[in-house]
N, C-alpha and C positions, 0 to 999 in steps of 0.2 A: 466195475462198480455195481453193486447192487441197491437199490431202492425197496424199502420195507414198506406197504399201503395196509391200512387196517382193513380200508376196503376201497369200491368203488362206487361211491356216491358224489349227487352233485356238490359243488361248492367251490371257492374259491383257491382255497389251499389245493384242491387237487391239480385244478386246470392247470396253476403256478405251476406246481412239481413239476409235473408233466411236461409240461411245453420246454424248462431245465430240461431234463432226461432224455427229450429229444435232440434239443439241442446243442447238448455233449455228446449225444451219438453221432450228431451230423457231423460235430467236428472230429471223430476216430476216436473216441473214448466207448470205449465198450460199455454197456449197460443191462442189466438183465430188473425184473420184476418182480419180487413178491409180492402177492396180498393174500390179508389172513382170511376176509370174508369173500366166498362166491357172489353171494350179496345180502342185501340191506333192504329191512323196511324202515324208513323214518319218512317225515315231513308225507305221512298218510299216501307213497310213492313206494312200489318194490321195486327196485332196482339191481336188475343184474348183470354183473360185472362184463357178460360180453355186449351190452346192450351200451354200454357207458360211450358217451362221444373223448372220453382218454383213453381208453383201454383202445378205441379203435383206432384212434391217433400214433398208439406207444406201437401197435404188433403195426399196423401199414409202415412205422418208419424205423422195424427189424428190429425192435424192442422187443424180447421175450418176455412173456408176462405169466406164471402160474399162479395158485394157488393152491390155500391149504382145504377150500372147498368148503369151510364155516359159515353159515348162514344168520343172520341175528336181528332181530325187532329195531334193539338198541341199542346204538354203539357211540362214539365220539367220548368217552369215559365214562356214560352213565353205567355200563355194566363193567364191574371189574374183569378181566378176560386174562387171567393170569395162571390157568390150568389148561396144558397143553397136554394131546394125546402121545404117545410114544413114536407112531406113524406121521404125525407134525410136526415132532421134534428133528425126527430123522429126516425129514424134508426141509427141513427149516437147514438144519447142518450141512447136508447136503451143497446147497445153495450159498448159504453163508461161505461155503470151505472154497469158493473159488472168487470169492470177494477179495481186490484189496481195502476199497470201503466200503462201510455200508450208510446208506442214507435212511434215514428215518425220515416220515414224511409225517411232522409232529410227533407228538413225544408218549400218545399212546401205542405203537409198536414194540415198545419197549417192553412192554409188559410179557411179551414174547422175545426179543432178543436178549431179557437180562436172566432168561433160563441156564440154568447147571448144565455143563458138558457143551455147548455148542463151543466151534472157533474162533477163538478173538481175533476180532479187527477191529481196527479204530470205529468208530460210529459218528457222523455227522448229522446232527439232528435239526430238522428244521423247523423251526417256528412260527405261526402266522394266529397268533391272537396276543390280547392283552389281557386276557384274566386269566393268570395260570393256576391260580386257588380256586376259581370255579367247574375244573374238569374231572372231576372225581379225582380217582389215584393216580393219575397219567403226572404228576408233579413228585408224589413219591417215588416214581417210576425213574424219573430223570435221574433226580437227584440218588435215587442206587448206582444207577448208571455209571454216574459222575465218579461216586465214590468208590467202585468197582475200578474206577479206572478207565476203562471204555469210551468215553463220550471224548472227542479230540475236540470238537469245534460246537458251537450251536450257532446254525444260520437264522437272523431275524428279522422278519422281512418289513420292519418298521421299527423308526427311534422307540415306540412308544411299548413295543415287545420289548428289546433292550432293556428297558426302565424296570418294565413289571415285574420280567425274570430274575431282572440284577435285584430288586426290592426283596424278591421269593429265597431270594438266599442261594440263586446258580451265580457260581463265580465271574467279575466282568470281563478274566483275561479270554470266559470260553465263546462270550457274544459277540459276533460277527454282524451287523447290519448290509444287508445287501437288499433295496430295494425292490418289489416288485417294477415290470417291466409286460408290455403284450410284441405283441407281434404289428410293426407298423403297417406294413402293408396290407394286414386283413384289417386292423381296425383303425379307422381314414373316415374321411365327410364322403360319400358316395350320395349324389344327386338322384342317380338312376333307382339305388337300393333305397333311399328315402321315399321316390314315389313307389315305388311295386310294394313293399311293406304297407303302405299307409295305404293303400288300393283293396290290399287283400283286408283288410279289417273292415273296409269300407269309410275309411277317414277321407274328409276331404284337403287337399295340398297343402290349403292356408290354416288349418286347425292347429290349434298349440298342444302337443301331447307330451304328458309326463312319463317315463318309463322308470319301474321300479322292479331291480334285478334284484330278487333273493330269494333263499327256501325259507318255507314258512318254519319260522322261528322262534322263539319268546325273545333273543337278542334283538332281532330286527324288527320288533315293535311294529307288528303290522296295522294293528287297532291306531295306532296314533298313521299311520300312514292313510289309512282310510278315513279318519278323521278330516286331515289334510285335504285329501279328494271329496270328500261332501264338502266342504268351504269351500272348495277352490273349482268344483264342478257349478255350485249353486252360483257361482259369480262370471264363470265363463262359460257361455251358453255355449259355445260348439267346441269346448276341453272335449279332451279324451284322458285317459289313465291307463298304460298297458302295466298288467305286473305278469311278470315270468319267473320265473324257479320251482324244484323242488316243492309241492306242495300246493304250489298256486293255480289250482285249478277246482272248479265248480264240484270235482268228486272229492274236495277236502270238508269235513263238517266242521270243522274246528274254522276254516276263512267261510264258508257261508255263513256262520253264525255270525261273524264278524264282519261280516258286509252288511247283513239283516239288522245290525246293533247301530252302524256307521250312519246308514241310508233307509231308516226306520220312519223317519218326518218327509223323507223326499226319494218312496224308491223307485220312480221314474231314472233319477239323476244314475241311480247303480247301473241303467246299460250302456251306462258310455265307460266303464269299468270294464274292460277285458284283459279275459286272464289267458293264460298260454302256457302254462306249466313249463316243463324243462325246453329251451329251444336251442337250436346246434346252428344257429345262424344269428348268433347276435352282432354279429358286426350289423346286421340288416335291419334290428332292431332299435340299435342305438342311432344309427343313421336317420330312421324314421321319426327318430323324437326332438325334441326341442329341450328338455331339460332329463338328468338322471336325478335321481331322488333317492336319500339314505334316510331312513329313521330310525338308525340304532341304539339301544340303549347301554350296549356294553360287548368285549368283545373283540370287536372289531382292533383291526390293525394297521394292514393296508389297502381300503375296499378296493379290489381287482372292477369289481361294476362301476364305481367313482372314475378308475385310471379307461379301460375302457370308452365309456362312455364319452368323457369328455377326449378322448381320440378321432369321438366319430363324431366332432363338434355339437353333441350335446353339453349343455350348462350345470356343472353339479349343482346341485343344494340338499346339504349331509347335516345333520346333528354332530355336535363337536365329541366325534369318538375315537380312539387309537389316536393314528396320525392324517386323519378324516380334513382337520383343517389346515394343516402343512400343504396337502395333497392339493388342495383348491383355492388356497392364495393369490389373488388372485385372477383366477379362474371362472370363480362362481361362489353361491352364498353359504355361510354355515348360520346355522340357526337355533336359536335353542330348541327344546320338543316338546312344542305348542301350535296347536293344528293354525290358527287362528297367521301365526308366524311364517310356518312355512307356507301354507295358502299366498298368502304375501310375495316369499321370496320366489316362489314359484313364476307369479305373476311378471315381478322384476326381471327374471330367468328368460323369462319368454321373449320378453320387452327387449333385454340389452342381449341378446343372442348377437347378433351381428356386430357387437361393441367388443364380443367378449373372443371371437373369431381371431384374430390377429392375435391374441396371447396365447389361446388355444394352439393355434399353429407354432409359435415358438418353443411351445413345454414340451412338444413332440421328441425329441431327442431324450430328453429328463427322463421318460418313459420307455425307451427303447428297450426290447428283448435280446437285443444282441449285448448291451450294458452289460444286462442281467446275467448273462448265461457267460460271459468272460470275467465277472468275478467268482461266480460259482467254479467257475472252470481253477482259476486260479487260487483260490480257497480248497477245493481238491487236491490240487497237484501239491500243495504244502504238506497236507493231512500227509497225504500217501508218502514224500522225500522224508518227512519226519517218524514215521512207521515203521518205515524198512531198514531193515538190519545193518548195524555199519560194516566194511565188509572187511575178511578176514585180512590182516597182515599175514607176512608168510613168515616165520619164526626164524631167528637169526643164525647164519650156523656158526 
């Protein structure tokens, strides 16, 4: 098997693959790596691919990972990237030529596997948003793909991707829903990891703190999230607010602006706001908090931060986006995106933690990565027995 990555940046679609990829190799399925970018600036972060906490995940667990060594500002479809070098090409074939599949890890790779002359193999492409008309060319991309022939399956990793693609004109026999899943045993309620996280910030044990896991975004509507935290700080004197991702730290001008805009009548209230940019210990994180918090406006599909989180008995409360309120039925609150609302739910979140404990622990299985990774597994092994050549009759004498 091989796996195509545009690149190595943070986010949630990656972590998924990835944790897949390992997971099929744990179980003897061979897997190797491509990615087309060395690395990426986005979300005001450089990020390079050996720096990435997946790329160190995929090579510690004997995943090989190259690259075609491309470096780029801007990627996830805003630049069309559909002109390959000759010495790319032949690397890319290279590679390809000892695939029996190949995985797209979403459907801007394509823009490089539906190149002239490379080896056909089936292509499984996988999914993880609901707006496929918002990605640039990565939708014309598919849909060459499709019509090439190439594409066997698309895996979707929400009802609500399913919908959007089957809407976008990808055919429904090619949509496969295979939910996301984590890893139960790293992400769990830990007592211990609740107090050492909330020490090092210098929170105190009994404080309610919200944690909001994402790169800074226009989907994930940070402004409205820091809205939320000014209402919701001004009314609970010893709240805290952690946000982590991609982006989220004091060297982004684009979130100081927007902290400066949020916390402009009260910026006293802005330093119980701590940011933490990309962190490689969220199990530690979500432990530490009392509620996870989504304010996306579009997007989204299966928030990995929502499934996590409430793993590690935080309380979601998400704006109704992808499959945001399926995920938390429930579990915890969906809201509309009105600071004044979630401030509220927030509050509730805090309040009924202990009520919400006992369903949280039951949905623990619903979420499993072992789920996850044996229908991927057996979603593969279909592709691949439908692939291969049927085999010669020996001719009558």
């Amino acid at each position: 098997m091989l796996s195509v990555y545009e690149g190595f940046f943070s986010g949630g679609a990656r972590i998924v693959h990835s944790d897949v990829v390992l997971g099929l190799a744990e179980g003897g399925q061979p897997h190797q790596v491509l990615s087309i970018h060395a690395e990426v600036h986005r979300e005001a972060t450089r990020q390079r691919m050996e720096d990435d906490p997946c790329y160190r995940s995929l090579t510690a667990g004997g995943v090989g990972v190259t690259s075609l060594g491309r470096s780029a500002g801007l990627v996830d479809g805003t630049v069309a990237a559909n002109v390959f070098s000759g010495p790319e090409l032949a690397e890319t074939a290279r590679v390809t030529a000892g695939a029996d599949v190949i995985l797209s890890l979403k459907e801007q790779p394509l823009a490089l596997l539906n190149q002239a002359g490379l080896p056909r193999r089936p292509v499984v492409v996988c999914l993880h948003r609901s707006d496929p008309e918002n990605q640039g060319p990565a939708l014309d991309e598919l849909k060459a793909a499709i019509a090439d022939g190439t594409v066997a399956a698309c895996v979707c990793c929400a009802e609500s991707t399913r919908a959007a693609y089957e809407a976008a004109g990808i055919p429904a026999h090619l949509l496969h829903v295979i939910p996301n899943g984590v890893d139960l045993l790293r992400f769990r309620p830990d007592a211990t990891a609740r107090l050492t996280f909330r020490s090092s910030l210098g929170v105190p044990a009994g404080a309610p703190v919200i944690v909001f896991a994402a790169r800074y975004a226009a989907m994930k509507n940070v402004p409205l999230l820091l809205a939320a935290a000014r209402t919701w700080l001004g009314r609970e004197g010893g709240g805290h607010v952690v946000m982590c991702g991609a982006g989220m730290t004091d060297a982004n001008p684009a979130l100081r602006a927007d902290l400066a805009d949020a916390f402009a009548d009260a910026p006293g209230l802005a330093g119980r706001v701590h940011l933490l940019g990309v962190r490689q210990d969220m199990e530690k994180v979500y432990a530490g908090a009392d509620v996870v918090a989504l304010t996306s406006v579009s997007g989204e599909a299966a928030p990995l931060c929502l499934i996590e989180g409430m793993m590690c008995g935080a309380v979601p409360v998400t704006t109704d986006v992808g499959d945001s309120a399926s995920l938390v039925a429930g579990l915890g609150f969906v809201t509309p995106p009105d600071p004044g609302a979630i401030a509220l739910a927030w509050t509730a979140a805090v309040a009924g933690r202990p009520a919400f404990a006992p369903a949280l622990e039951a949905a623990r299985e619903r979420f499993s990565r072992t789920r996850m990774i044996a229908a991927y597994a057996a979603l593969l092994d279909r592709v691949h027995t439908e692939a291969a050549p049927a085999p010669t009759l020996p001719e009558p004498r």
